[in-house]
N, C-alpha and C positions, 0 to 999 in steps of 0.2 A: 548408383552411388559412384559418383569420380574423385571424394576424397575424404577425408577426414581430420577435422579440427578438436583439438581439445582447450578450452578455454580454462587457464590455470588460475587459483585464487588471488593474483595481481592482477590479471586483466590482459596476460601476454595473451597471444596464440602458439600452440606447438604443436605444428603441420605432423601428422604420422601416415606413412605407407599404409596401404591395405595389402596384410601378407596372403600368399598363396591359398594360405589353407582357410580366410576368412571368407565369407559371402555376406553380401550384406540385400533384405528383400522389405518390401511396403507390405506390411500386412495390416487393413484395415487402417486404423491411426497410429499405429507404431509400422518402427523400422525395428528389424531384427535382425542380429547381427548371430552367424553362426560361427562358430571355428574349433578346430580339434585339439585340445588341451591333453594329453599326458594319456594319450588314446581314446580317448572319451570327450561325446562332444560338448561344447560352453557356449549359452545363450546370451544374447545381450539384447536386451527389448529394452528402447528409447522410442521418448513421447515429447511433442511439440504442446505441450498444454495452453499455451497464449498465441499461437498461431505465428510467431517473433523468426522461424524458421532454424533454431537455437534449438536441439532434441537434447535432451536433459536423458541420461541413464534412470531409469524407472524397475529394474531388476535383471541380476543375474544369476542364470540355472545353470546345474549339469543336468545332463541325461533328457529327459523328456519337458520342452518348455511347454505350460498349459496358460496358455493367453487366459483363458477363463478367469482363472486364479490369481493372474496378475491385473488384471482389473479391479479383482474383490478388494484389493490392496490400495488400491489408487483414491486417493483425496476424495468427497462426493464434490461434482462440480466438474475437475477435474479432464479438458479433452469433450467437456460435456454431457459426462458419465453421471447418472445418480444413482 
């Protein structure tokens, strides 16, 4: 991961840094974004569901992320998923 876009409900782009304490990993069909929130860590699992290369936020955890669980959640169809 060398950047990050956020695509706002007008249609701008708003280019944001990746801070120190974030990391960002490919697990499976998400990308998950880790970082340290108020001493405790914060998940961010994003999912590409039309292949568009556009990852859409799909849930955020504290403390322990269970991809398992964030799947149960997800659309059926969905990445593929049923």
């Amino acid at each position: 991961m060398t950047s990050v876009v956020e695509i706002k409900e007008n249609g701008q782009l708003k280019f944001e840094a990746i801070e120190r304490d974030e990391g960002y990993a490919r697990v499976g069909a998400f990308v998950v974004k880790t970082e340290w929130d108020a001493g405790r860590p914060e998940w961010t699992v994003y999912a590409d569901g039309n292949g568009d290369s556009r990852w859409t936020e799909v849930a955020e955890v504290y403390g322990v992320v269970n991809l398992a669980g964030v799947i149960s959640q997800i659309e059926p169809g969905y990445l593929g998923l049923t």
